[in-house]
C-alpha positions in Angstrom: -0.9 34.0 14.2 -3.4 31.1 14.7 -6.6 32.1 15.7 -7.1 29.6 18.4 -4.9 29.2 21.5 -6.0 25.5 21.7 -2.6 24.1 22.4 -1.6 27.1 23.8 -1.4 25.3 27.6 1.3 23.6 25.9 3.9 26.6 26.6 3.7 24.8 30.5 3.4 22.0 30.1 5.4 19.2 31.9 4.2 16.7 29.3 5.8 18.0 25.8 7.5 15.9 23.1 10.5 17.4 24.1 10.6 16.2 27.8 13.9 14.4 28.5 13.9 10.7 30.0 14.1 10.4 34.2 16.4 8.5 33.7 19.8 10.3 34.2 22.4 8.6 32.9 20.3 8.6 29.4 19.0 12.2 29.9 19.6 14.3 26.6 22.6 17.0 26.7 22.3 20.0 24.2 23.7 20.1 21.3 26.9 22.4 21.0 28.5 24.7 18.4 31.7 23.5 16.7 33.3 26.7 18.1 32.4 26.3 21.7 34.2 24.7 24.5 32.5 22.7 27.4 33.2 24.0 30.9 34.5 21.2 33.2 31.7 19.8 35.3 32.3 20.4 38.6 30.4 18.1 41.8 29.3 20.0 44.5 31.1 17.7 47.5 34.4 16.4 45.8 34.9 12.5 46.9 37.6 13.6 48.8 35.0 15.1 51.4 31.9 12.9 50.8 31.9 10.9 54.3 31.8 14.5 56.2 29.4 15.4 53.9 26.6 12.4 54.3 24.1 14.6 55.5 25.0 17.3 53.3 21.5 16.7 51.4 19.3 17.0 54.9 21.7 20.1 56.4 20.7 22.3 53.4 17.0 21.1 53.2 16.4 22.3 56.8 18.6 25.5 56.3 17.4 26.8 52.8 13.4 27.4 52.9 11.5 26.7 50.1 10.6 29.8 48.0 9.2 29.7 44.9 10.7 31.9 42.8 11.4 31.6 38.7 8.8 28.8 36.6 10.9 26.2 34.5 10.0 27.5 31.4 11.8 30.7 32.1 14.9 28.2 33.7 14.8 26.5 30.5 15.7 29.4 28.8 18.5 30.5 30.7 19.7 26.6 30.1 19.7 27.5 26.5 21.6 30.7 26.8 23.7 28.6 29.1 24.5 26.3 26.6 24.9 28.5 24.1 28.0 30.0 25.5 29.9 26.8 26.0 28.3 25.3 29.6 27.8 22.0 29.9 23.7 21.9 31.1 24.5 18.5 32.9 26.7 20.1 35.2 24.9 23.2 35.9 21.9 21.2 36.7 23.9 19.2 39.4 26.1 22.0 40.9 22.5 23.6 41.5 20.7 20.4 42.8 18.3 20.4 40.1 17.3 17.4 37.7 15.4 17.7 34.4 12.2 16.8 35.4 12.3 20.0 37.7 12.7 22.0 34.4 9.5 20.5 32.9 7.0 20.4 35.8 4.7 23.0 35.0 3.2 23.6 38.5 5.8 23.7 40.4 8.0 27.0 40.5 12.2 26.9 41.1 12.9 27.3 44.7 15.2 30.5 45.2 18.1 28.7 46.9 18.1 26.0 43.5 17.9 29.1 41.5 20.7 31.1 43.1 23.1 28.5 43.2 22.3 27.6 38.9 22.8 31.3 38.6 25.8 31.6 40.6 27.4 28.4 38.3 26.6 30.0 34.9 27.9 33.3 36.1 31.4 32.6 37.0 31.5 30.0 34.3 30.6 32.2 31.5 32.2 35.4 32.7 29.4 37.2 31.4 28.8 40.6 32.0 25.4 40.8 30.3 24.5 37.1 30.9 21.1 38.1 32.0 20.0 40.4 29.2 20.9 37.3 27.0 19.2 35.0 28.9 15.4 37.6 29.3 16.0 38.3 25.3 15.6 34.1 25.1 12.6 34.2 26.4 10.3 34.6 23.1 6.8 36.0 23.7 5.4 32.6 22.3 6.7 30.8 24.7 4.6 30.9 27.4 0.5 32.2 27.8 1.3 35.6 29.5 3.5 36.8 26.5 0.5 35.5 23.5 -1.3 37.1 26.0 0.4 40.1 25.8 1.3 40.7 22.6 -2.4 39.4 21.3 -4.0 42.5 23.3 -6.4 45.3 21.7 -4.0 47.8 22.2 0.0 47.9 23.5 -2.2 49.5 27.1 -4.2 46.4 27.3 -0.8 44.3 26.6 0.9 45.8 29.0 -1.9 45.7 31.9 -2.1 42.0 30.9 1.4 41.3 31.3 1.5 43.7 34.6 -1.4 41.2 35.7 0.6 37.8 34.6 4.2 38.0 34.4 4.5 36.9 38.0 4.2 33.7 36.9 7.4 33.6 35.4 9.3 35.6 37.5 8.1 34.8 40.8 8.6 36.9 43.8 7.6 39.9 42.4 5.6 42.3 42.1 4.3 44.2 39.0 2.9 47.2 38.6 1.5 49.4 35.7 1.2 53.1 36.3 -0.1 55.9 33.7 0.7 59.4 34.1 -0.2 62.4 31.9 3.4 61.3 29.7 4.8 58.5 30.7 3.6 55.0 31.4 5.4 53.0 33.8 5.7 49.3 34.6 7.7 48.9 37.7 9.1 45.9 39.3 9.8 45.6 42.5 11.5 42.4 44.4 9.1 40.7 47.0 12.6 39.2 48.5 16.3 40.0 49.0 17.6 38.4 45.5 21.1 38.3 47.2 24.2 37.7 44.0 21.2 37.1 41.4 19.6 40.9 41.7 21.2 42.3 38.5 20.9 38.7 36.9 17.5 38.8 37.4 16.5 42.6 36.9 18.8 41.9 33.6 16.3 39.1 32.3 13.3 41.2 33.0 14.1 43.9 31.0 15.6 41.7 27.9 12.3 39.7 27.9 10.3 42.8 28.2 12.3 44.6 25.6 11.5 41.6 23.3 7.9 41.6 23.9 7.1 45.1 23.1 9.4 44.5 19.9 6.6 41.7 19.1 3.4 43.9 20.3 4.8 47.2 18.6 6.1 44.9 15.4 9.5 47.4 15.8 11.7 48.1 17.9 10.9 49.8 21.0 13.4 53.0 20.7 11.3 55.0 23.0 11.6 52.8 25.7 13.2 54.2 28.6 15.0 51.6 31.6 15.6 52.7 35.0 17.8 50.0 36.5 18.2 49.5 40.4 22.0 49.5 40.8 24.7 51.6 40.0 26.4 52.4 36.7 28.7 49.5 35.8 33.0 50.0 35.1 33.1 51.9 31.4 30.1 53.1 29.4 27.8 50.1 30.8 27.8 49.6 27.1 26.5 46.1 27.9 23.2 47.4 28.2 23.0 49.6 25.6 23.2 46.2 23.5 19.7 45.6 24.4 18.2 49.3 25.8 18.5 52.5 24.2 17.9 54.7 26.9 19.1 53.3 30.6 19.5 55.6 33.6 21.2 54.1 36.6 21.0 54.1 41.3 16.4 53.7 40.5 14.9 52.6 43.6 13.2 50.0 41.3 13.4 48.4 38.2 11.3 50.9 35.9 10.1 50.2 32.0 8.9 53.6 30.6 7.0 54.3 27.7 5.5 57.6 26.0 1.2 57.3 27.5 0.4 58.0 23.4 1.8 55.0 22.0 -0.3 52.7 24.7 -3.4 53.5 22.0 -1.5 51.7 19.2 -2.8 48.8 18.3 -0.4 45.4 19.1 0.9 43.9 15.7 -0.8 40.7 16.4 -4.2 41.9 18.2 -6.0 38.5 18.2 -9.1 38.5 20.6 -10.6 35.1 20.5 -6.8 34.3 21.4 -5.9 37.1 24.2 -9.4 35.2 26.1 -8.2 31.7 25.7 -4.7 33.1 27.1 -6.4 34.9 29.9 -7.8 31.5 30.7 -5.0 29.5 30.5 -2.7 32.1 32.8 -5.7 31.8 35.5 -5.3 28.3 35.1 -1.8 27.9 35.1 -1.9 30.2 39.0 -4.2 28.1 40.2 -1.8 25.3 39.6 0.9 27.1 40.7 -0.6 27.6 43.9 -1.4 23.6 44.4 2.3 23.5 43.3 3.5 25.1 46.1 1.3 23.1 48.8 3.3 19.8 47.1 6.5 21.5 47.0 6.1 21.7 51.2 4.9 18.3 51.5 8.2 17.5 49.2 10.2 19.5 51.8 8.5 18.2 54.8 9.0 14.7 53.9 12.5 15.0 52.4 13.5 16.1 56.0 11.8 12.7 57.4 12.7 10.7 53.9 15.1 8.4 56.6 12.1 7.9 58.9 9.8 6.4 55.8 6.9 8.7 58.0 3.5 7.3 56.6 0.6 10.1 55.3 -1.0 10.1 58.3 2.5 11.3 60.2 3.5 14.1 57.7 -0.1 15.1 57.9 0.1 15.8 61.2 3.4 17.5 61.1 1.9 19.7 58.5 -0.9 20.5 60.9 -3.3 19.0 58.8 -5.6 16.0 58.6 -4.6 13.1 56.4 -7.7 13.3 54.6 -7.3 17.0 53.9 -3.4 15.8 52.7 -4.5 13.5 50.7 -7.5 15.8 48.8 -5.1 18.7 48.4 -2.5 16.7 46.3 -5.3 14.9 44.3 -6.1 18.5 43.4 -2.6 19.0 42.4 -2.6 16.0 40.5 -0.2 13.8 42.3 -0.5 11.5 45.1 1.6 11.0 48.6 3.0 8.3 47.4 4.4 9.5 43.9 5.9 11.9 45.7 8.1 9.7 48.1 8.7 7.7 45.1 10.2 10.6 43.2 12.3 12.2 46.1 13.4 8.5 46.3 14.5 7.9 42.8 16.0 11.6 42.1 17.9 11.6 45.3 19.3 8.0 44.8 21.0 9.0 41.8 22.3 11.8 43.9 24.2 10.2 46.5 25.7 7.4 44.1 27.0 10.3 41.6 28.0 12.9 44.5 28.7 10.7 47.9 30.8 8.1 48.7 27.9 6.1 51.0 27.5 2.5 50.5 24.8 1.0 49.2 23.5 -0.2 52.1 23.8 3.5 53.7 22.2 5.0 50.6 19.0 2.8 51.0 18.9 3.8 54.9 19.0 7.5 53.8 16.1 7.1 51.7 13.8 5.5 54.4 14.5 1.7 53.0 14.7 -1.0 56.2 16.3 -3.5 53.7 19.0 -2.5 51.1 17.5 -5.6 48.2 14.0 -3.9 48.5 16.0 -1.1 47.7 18.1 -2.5 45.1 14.7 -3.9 43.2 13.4 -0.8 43.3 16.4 1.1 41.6 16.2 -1.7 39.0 12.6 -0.9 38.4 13.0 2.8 37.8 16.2 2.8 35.5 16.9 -1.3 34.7 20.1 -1.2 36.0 21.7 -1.8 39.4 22.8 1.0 42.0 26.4 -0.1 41.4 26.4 0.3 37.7 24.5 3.0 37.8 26.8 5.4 40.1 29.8 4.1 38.1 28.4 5.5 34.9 27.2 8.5 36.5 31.0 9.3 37.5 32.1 8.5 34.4 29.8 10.7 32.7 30.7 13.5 35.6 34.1 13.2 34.6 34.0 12.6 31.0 36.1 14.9 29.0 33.8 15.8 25.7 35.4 15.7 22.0 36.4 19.4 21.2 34.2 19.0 17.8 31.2 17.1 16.9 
């Protein structure tokens, strides 16, 4: 283990090497096994129903509210065990309305309804009963700040209050919270939100990213480990889970990860203090940018309603209740200004409609605010060198593209 975390902001950060290209029709797929088999893309409005659907975009912007809810780094990973069992990624980012560059912003969380509709994809393609302890157990502890930080602790106690502290910034919308008794130490996790379809997907990856973590801070397995799960008992032995949890008890109120109180004096495997500081750092860090995340994920919201209007700073401002100036400062915090933003609903939403709708051109470039369809088309040919037309034909070839059954 390094004794410096100086690359450690890294983990989130929506600059890496690995970052695929905006561009969509050249955006990398994963590489597949021999022995898997791609599940048939799917588009969310078939072209069948596209001209009763051309406001399908707006309709679900002003019915689903924005809620953050998982970070991309933890979205990321459930792409990979995604992948790994034979999903095409390409096509559960577009059933679920989400585009890479949303998997590698760093300070901007998942929105719920995005979420629930990728999860809702992977489950009934994969057919998975335990597709969410696969997914948690992806999650390594090095991949983000909050697990260095916990596994780099003093002591498995001071681990687990860090993580307890942090891990809310992976899985968003809830709460955690570490109790010690006289025996038992408990870390419970309770939903801030309904969690509809996703609730045992979810509960699932928290207890196989937290089973993996105190593998890493114990440097063994955790067999004392004791999981109190919030639904009932599953058809058969709910053998599934014993795949990743020795112990598991069924119908909790909560999700509840319990450990013996004498083993929180052990020291962690990997106890690093000049490194648990810088990761203490970097998670406060990584909040505060969360939080200016979510101010420009409503100003996103708020102007994709209006996107048709083109509605200057100085209108949105005041829709948002807020002085332009104060709009204007607030994203410059963030890091972005008002106009990147309209530029990148523009360009991700443009691609949208060709690949999903059967609008016109013209129609497209009315949707997205433009008074004149060639100011449009210029601008298209500025962001991926290649005109509207071309583009959505080789979007629907590549949504319809039958891969080869090897490599």
């Amino acid at each position: 283990m390094p004794s410096s975390l100086a690359n450690v902001g890294c983990c989130f950060s929506s600059k890496a090497s690995g970052s695929p290209s905006s561009n969509p029709a050249t955006a990398p797929r994963f590489v597949r096994r021999k022995s898997q088999t791609w599940c048939e893309p799917r588009s969310p409005i078939s072209q069948g129903q596209s001209h009763n659907h051309r406001n399908f975009l707006a309709m679900a912007v002003q019915h689903e509210p924005v809620i953050p809810f998982a970070h991309p780094v933890y979205v990321r990973r459930v792409m990979d065990c995604l992948n790994s069992l034979g999903v095409r990624p390409s096509a559960a980012l577009s059933n679920a309305g989400l585009t890479w560059q949303d998997l590698f912003d760093s300070r901007r969380m998942v929105g719920f309804s995005i979420f629930r509709r990728f999860v809702a994809y992977g489950i009934q393609s994969t057919g998975e009963p335990a597709l969410g302890l696969m997914a948690g157990s992806m999650l390594q502890p090095y991949h983000t700040p909050v697990g260095i930080g916990a596994v780099t602790g003093k002591t498995l106690g001071q681990g687990l209050e860090f993580l307890s502290q942090h891990a809310s910034l992976i899985f968003g919308s809830f709460r955690f919270r570490l109790e010690n008794g006289s025996r038992w130490s408990t870390l419970e996790v309770k939903p801030l939100r309904h969690l509809c379809e996703t609730h045992i997907f979810v509960i699932q990856s928290i207890v196989g990213s937290h089973c993996r973590l105190l593998e890493a801070m114990l440097g063994r397995p955790a067999d004392e480990l004791v999981v109190g799960l919030p639904y009932p008992r599953p058809p058969g032995d709910g053998g599934h889970c014993l795949r990743y949890v020795r112990k598991v008890e069924f119908d909790g109120d909560c999700l509840r990860l319990q450990m013996p109180v004498e083993l929180l004096r052990l020291p962690c495997a990997s106890e690093d203090a000049e490194v648990f500081a810088e990761a203490s750092k970097v998670c406060e860090r990584v909040d505060a940018e969360l939080q200016d995340g979510a101010f420009v994920q409503r100003v996103r919201r708020f102007l994709l309603q209006r996107l048709v209007s083109n509605p200057g700073a100085s209108e949105l401002a005041s829709d948002l209740g807020i002085s332009a100036r104060t709009l204007v400062r607030r994203l410059a915090e963030a890091g972005v200004s008002y106009a990147d933003i309209k530029e990148d609903l523009r360009k991700t939403h443009a691609t949208w409609y060709l690949q999903h709708t059967e609008l016109s051109i013209e129609e497209i470039a009315s949707q997205l605010g433009y008074s004149d369809p060639h100011n449009f088309g210029r601008k298209f040919k500025h962001w991926y060198r290649v005109a509207p037309s071309k583009m959505r034909r080789s979007l629907r070839m590549e949504l319809h593209d039958c891969p080869p059954t090897a490599l």
